[in-house]
N, C-alpha and C positions, 0 to 999 in steps of 0.2 A: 504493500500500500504506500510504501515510501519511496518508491521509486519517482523518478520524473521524467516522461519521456525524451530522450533526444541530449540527456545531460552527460553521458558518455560513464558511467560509474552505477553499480549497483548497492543498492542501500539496504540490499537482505543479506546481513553476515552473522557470524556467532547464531545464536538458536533460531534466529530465523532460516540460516540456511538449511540448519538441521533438517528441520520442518518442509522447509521449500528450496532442495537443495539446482541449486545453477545447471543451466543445459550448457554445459561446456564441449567445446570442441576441439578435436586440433589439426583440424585444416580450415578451409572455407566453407560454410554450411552448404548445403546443397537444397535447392527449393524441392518439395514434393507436388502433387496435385493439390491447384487451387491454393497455393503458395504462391505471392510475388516476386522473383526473385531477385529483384531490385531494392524491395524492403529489407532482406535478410542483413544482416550485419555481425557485429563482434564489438565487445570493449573487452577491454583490460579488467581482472581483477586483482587484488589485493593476493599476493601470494604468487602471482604469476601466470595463472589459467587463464584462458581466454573465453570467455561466455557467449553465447548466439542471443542475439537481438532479433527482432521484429519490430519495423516500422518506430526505431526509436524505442523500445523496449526492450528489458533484458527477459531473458526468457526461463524459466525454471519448472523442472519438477513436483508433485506433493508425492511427499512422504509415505502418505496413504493410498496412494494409486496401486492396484495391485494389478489390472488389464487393461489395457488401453481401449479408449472410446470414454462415452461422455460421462461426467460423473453418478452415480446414483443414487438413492436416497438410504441413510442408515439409520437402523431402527437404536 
């Protein structure tokens, strides 16, 4: 939530990354379907990783994700 698009730095470290850990890369992202791949990008993190952006955003993980597709509702 603290991020800000387009600021070049991501602002989930320490237990938020835990939680919502960084879609890190180490090449150049690759667009998938219905991906722009003009939007795709990279910053820098703290540590040296390189992170994948969208559109001026960094991009990350949840912790909780056990299958990909959209999320569902827990009882």
């Amino acid at each position: 939530m603290k991020d800000k698009q387009h600021s070049g730095v991501s602002a989930c470290v320490d237990d938020c990354a835990v939680e919502w850990p960084p879609l890190t890369v180490s090449a150049t992202p690759a667009a998938g379907p219905g991906v722009d791949p003009l939007l795709l990008g990279t910053i820098s993190r703290a540590g040296g990783s390189t992170q994948a952006t969208y559109n001026g955003w960094p991009l990350y993980y949840y912790n909780m994700d056990t299958i990909p597709g959209p999320p569902t509702a827990q009882a």
